[in-house]
VEXDREN-2710 file (C-alpha; in Angstrom, 1 decimal):
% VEXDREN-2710
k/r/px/py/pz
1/UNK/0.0/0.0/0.0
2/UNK/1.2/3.8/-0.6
3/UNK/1.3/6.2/2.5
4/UNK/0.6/9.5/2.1
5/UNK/0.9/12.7/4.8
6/UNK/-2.3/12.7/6.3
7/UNK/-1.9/15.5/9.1
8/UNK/1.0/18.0/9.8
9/UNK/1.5/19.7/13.0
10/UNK/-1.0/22.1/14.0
11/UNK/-2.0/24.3/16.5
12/UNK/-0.8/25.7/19.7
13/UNK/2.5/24.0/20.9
14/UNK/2.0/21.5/23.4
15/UNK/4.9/20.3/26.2
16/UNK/3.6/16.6/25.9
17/UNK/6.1/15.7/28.9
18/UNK/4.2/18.3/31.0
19/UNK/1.2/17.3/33.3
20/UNK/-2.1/17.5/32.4
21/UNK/-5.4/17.6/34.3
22/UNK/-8.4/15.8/32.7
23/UNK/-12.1/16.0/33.7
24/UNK/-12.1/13.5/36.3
25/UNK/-9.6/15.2/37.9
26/UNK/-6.5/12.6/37.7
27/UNK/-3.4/14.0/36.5
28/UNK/-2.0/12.1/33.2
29/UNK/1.3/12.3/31.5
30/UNK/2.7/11.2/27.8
31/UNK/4.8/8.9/29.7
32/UNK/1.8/7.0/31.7
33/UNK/0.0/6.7/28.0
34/UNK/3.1/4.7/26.5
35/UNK/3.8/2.7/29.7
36/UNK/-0.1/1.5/29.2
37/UNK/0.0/1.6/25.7
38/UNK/2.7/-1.2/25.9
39/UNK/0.8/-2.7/28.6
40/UNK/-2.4/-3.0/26.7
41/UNK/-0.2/-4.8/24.0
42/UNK/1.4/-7.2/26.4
43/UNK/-1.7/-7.7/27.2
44/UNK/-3.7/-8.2/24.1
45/UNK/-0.5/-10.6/22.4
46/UNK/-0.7/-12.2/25.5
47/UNK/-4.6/-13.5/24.8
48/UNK/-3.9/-13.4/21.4
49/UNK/-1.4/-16.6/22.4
50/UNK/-3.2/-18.2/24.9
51/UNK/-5.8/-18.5/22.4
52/UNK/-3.8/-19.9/19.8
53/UNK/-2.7/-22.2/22.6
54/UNK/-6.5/-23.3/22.4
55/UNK/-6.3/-23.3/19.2
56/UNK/-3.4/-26.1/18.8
57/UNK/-4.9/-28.6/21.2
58/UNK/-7.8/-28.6/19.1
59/UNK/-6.0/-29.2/16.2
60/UNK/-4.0/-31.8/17.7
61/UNK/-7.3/-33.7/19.3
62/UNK/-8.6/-33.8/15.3
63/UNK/-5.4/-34.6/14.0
64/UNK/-5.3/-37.7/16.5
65/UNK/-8.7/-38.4/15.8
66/UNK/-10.1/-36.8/12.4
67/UNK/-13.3/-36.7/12.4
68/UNK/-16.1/-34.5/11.5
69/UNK/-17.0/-33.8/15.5
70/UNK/-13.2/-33.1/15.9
71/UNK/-12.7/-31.0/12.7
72/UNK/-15.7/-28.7/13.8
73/UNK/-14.1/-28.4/17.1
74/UNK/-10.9/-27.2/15.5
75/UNK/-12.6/-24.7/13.3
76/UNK/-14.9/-23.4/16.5
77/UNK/-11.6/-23.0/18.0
78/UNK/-10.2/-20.9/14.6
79/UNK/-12.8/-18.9/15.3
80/UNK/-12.4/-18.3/18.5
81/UNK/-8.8/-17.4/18.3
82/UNK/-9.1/-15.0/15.6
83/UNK/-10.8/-12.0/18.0
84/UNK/-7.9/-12.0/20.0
85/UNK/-5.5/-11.1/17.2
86/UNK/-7.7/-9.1/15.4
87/UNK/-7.8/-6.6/17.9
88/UNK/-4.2/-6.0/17.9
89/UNK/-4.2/-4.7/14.7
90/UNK/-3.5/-1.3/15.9
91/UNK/-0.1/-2.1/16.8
92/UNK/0.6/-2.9/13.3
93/UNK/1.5/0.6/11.5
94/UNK/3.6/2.9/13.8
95/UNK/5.7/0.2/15.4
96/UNK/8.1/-1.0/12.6
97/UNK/8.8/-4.3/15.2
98/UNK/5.3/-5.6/15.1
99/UNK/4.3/-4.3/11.3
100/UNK/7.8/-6.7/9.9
101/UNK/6.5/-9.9/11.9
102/UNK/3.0/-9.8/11.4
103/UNK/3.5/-11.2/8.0
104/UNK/4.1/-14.5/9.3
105/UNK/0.9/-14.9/11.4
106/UNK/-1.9/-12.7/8.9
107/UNK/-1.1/-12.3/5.7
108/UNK/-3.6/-12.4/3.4
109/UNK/-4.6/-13.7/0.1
110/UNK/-3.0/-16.4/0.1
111/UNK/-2.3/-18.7/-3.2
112/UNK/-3.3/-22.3/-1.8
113/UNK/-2.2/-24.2/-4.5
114/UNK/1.5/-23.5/-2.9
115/UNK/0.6/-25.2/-0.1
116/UNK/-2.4/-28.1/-1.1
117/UNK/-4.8/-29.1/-3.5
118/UNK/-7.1/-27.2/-5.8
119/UNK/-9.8/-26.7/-7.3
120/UNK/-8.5/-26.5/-11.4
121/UNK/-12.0/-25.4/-12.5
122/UNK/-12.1/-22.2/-10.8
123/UNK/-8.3/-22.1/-9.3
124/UNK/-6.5/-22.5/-12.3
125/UNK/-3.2/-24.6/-13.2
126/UNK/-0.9/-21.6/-13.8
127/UNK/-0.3/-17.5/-12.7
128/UNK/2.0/-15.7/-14.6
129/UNK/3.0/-13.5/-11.6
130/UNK/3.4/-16.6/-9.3
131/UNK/5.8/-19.7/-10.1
132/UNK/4.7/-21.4/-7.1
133/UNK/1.1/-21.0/-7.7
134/UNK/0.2/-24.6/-7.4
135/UNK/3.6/-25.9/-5.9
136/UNK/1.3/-27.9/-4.0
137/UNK/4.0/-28.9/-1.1
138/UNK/1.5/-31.4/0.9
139/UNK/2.1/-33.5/-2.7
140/UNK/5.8/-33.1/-3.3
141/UNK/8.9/-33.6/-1.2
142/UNK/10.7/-31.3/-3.3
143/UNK/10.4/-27.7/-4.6
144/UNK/11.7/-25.6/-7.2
145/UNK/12.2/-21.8/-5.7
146/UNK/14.0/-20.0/-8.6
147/UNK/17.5/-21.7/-9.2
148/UNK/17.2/-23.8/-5.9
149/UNK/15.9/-26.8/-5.1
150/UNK/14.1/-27.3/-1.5
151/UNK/13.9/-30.7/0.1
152/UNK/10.4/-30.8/1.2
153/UNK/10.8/-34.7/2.5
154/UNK/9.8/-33.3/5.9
155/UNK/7.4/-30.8/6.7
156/UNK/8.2/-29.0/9.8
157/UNK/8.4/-25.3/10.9
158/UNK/11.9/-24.9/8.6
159/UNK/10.4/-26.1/5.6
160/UNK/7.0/-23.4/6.1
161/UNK/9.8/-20.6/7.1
162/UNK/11.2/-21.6/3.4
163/UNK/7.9/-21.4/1.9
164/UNK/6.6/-18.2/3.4
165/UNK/6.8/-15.4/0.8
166/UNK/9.5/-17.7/-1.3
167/UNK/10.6/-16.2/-4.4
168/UNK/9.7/-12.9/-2.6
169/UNK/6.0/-13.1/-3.8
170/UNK/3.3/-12.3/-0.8
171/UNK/0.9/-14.5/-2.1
172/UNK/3.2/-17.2/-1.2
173/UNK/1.3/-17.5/2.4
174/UNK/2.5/-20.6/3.9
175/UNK/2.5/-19.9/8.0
176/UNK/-0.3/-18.1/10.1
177/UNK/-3.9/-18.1/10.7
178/UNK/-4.6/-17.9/6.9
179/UNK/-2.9/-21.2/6.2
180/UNK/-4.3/-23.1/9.4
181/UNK/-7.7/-21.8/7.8
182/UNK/-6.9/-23.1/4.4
183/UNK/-6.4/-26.4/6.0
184/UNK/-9.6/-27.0/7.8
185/UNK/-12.2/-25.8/5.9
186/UNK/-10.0/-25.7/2.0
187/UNK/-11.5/-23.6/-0.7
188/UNK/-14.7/-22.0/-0.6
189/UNK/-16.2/-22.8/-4.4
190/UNK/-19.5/-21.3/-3.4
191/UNK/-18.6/-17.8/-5.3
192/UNK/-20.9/-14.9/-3.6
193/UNK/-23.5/-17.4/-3.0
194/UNK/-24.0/-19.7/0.5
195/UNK/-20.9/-21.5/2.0
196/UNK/-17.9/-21.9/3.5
197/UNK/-14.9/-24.1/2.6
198/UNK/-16.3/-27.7/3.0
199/UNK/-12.9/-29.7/3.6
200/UNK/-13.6/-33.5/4.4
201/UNK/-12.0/-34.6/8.0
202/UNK/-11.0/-37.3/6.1
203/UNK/-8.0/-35.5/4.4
204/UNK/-6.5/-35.9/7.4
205/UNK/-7.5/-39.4/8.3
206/UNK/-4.5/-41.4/7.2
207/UNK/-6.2/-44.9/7.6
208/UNK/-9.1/-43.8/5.2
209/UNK/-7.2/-40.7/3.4
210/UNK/-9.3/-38.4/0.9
211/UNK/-7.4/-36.7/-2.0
212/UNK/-4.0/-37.8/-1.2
213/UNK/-1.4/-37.0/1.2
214/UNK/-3.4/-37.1/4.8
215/UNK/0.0/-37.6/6.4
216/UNK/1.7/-35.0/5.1
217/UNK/-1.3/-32.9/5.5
218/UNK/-1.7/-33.2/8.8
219/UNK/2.2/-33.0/9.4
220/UNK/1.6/-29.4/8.1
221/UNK/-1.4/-28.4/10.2
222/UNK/0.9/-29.3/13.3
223/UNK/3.6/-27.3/12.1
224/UNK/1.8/-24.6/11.3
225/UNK/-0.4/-24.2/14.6
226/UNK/2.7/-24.4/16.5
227/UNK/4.6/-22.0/14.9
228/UNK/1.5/-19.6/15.0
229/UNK/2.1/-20.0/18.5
230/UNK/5.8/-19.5/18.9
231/UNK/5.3/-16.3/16.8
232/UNK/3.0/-15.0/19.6
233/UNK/5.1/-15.6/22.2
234/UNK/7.8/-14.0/20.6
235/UNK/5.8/-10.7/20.1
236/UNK/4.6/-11.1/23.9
237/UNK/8.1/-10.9/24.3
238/UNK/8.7/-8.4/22.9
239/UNK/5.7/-6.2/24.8
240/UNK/7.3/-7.2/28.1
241/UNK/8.8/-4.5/30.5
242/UNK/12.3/-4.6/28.8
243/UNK/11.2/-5.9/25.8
244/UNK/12.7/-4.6/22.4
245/UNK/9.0/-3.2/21.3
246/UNK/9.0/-1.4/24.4
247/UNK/12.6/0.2/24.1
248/UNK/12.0/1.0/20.5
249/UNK/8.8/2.7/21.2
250/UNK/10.6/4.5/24.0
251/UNK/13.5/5.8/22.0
252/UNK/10.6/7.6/20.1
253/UNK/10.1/10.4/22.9
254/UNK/7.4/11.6/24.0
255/UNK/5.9/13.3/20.7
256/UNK/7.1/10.1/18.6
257/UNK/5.5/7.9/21.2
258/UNK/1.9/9.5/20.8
259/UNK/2.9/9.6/16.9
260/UNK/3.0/6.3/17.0
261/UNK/-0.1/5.8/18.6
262/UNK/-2.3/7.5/16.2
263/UNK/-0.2/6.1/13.1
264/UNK/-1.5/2.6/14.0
265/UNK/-4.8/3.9/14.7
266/UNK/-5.0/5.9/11.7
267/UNK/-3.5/3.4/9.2
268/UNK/-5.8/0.4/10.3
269/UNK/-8.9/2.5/10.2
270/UNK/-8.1/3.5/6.7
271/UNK/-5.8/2.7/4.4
272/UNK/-5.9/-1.4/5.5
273/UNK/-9.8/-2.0/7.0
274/UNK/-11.5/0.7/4.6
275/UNK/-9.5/0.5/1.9
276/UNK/-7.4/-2.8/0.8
277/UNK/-9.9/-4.9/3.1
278/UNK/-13.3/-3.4/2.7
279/UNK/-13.4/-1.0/-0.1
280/UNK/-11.1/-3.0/-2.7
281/UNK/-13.7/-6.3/-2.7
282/UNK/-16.6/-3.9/-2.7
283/UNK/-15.3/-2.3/-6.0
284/UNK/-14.5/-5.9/-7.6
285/UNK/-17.6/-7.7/-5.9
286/UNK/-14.6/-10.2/-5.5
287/UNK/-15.4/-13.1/-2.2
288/UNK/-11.5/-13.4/-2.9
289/UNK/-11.1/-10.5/-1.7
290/UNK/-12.4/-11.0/2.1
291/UNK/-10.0/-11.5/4.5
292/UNK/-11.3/-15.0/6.2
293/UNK/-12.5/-16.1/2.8
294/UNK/-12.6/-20.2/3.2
295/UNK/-14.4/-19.9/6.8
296/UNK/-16.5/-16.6/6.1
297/UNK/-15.5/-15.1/9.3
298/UNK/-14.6/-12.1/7.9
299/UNK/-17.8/-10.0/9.6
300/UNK/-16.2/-10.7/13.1
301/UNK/-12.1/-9.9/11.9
302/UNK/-13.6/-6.7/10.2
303/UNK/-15.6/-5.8/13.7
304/UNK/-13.1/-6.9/16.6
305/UNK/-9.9/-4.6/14.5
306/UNK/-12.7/-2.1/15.6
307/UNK/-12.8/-2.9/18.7
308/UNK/-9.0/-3.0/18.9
309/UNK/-8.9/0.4/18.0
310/UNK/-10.9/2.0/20.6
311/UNK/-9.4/-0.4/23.2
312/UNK/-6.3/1.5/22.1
313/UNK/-7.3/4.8/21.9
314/UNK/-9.2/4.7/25.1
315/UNK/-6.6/2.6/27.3
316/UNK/-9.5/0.5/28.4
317/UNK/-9.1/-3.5/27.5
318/UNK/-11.5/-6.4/28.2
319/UNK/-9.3/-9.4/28.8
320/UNK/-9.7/-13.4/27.4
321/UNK/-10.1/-14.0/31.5
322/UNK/-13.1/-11.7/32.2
323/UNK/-11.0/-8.8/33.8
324/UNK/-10.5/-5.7/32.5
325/UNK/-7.4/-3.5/32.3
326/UNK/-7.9/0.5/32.5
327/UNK/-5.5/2.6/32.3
328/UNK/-4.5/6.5/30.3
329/UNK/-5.0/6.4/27.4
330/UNK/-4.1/8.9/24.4
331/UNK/-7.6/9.6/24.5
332/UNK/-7.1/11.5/28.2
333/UNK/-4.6/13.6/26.4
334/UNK/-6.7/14.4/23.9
335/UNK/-9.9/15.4/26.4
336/UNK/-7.3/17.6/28.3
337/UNK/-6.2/19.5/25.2
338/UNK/-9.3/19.5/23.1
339/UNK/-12.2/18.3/24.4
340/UNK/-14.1/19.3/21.4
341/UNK/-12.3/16.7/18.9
342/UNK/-12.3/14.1/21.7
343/UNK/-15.8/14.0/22.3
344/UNK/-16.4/13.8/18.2
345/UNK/-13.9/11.1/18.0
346/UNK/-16.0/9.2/20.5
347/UNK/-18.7/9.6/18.4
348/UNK/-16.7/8.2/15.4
349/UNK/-15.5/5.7/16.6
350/UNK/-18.8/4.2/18.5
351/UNK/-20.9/4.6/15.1
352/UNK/-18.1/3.1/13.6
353/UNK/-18.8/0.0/15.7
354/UNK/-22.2/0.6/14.8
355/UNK/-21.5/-0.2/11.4
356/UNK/-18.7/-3.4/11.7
357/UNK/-21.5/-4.6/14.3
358/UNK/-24.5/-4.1/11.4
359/UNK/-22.7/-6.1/9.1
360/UNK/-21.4/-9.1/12.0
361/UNK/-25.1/-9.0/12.9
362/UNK/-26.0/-9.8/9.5
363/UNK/-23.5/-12.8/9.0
364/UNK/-24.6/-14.2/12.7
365/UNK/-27.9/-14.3/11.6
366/UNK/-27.9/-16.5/9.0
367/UNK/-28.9/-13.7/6.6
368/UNK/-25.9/-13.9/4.2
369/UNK/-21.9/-14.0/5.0
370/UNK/-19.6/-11.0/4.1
371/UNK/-18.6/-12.4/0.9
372/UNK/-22.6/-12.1/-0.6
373/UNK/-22.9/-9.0/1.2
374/UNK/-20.1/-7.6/-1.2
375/UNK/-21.5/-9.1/-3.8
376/UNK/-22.2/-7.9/-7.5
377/UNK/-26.2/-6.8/-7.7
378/UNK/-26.7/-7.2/-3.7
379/UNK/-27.7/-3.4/-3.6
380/UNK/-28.3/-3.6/0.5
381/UNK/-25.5/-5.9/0.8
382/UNK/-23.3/-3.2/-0.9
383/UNK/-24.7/-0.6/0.7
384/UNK/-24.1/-1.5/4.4
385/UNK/-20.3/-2.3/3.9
386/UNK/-20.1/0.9/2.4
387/UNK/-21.8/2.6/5.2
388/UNK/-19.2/0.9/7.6
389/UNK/-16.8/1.7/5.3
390/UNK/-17.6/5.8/5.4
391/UNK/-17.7/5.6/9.2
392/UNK/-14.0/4.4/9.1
393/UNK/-12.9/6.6/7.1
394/UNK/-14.9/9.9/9.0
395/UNK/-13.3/7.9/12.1
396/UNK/-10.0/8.6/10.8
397/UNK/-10.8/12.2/10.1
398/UNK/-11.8/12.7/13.3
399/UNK/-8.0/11.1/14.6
400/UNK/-6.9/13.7/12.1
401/UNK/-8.3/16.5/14.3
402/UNK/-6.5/14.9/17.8
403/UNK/-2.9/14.8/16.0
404/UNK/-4.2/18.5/14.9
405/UNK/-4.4/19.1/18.4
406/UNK/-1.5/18.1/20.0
407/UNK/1.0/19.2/17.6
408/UNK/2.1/15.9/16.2
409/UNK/2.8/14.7/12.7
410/UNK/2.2/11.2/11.2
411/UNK/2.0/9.3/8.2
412/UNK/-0.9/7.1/7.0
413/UNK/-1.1/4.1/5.1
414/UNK/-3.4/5.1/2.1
415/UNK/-5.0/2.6/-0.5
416/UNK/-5.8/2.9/-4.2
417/UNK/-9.2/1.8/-3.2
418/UNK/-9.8/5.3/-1.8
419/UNK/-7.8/7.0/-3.0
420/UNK/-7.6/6.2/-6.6
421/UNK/-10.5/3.8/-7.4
422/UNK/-9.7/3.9/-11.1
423/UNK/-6.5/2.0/-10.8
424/UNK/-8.3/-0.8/-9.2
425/UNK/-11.1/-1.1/-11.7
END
């Protein structure tokens, strides 16, 4: 995605490292936002990989058992896991340590034919952008990356590292959630009308194997969960007190902090949820282009980065446990110094949730999943993702007005899909 300057420094100066008095009459400094803002991180990873956690023992029960009771288990506990990623998706943009690694647990679209089986009819045999468009590793213990050879004999957490983004092509997705998600439900062939992916437990059920491969198959599902789970733990690591997220953000100063801050904000709300994940398959009518698009989950990954957001911005965090952790955040600065923009930013952001929550309340229903919602012809379909996404995009306006405010200056990720619609046509 381009960035583009989205607000320069405005207004009265404002001596961030000074103390400032909000309503409630608690004194807050730029220094208590970052500490929290690095707590509510350690915090959010840290569900974010006990889930996953959850997430692998399912996986392994079905793997040790595959059957259609187990397999549902393991995709209840997909879905269950991806919440508490989701909403750390605001972490992504300003901090350079989390937006490098979070490659290897979200990327998205994927080309599956690098990692499994295909559908020819609708997949295709061939991409001329991608030479490893239907390497199908599951099938062959070896494969061609440019001038080298890989053994793929054994598939284990090396052989996916290989894999992921080989030849230097991001659609080569071969490790995170998007992978595990392949692998349990496979391709969803239903176009814009009902249906997820509808992958047979028996793929994985080496004593009565369907389409080939069930070892190897389910030798990649392991890997795959675990190292979904190592890569958590690593960025939980990297949240801790002395972790090197932490020192990084601190090295930023006070200003750069609070920069940092609203860049993540800012970028998620717009350039990546609006545009490249909202707007872009809205202009194609493309169910490729939905960001869980073999479990249609993508109404609840769409509504819980929103509820990331504010969790952010406000410094108030509902935990995987029940307990909640409160604490400054930017937003008390932001009341402090202009009360005006803060309250409309509330407002933004909670009709913003209004919308993501329309559109999840749709898909729970029954009614019709994301992907028919966005689909050509499906005139109220259409126009309620493009209601949600106009309220991210005033949302991010409104963020505009806060850096405005305190005198800071960021850069947000833009998207053609906004920005430029034509080139996407």
């Amino acid at each position: 995605m381009k960035r583009h300057l989205f607000a320069l420094a405005a207004g009265t100066a404002l001596t961030l490292a000074s103390v400032i008095s909000i309503a409630r009459g608690e004194d807050v400094t730029a220094g208590a936002v970052l500490k929290h803002y690095g707590d509510v991180a350690e915090a959010m990873y840290g569900d974010a990989q006990a889930a996953a956690g959850d997430l692998g023992k399912a996986i392994d029960a079905f793997i040790a058992d595959p059957n259609d009771k187990t397999l549902a288990a393991a995709r209840a506990a997909w879905k269950e896991a991806r919440p508490w990623y989701q909403q750390t998706e605001g972490y992504r943009f300003g901090n350079a340590i989390v937006d490098d690694w979070e490659g290897r647990v979200n990327a998205w679209p994927l080309d599956e034919g690098l990692i499994d089986y295909t559908d020819k009819a609708s997949y295709g045999e061939t991409s001329d952008e991608n030479p490893l468009y239907t390497a199908n590793v599951i099938a062959n213990t070896s494969i061609r990356i440019g001038n080298d050879t890989v053994d793929a004999t054994k598939i284990d957490a090396d052989l996916l590292r290989k894999l992921q983004e080989a030849g230097g092509n991001e659609a080569n997705v071969a490790t995170g959630y998007h992978a595990i998600e392949f692998l349990l439900w496979g391709q969803d062939l239903n176009g814009t009308k009902a249906g997820a992916g509808n992958r047979p437990a028996s793929d994985f059920d080496t004593k009565n194997c369907t389409n080939g491969n069930c070892d190897r198959r389910a030798a990649y599902l392991k890997a795959a969960s675990d190292l979904l789970q190592s890569d958590l733990a690593e960025m939980v690591g990297n949240w801790k007190a002395d972790g090197a997220a932490r020192k990084e953000l601190k090295g930023k100063g006070d200003e750069g902090g609070l920069a940092t801050i609203l860049t993540g904000i800012g970028s998620l709300s717009y350039g990546e949820l609006a545009g490249e994940r909202m707007k872009l398959g809205l202009i194609l009518h493309d169910p490729e282009e939905e960001h869980d698009c073999f479990s249609d989950n993508t109404h609840n990954s769409h509504y819980f980065d929103e509820e990331g957001m504010i969790s952010i911005y406000s410094g108030k965090l509902k935990r995987r446990d029940g307990s909640t952790l409160e604490g400054p955040g930017i937003a008390a600065l932001a009341t402090a110094k202009a009360p005006a923009e803060a309250k409309k930013l509330d407002e933004l952001m909670s009709d913003a949730e209004k919308k993501l929550g329309a559109i999840r309340d749709r898909a729970e229903s029954g009614k019709e999943a994301y992907d028919q919602m966005i689909g050509q012809g499906n005139e109220e379909g259409n126009a309620l993702v493009q209601s949600a996404i106009d309220a991210l995009v005033a949302q991010t306006r409104g963020l505009e007005a806060i850096v405005a405010a305190l005198n800071l200056k960021i850069t947000v990720e833009g998207s053609d899909s906004l920005d430029n619609p034509s080139a996407v046509q």
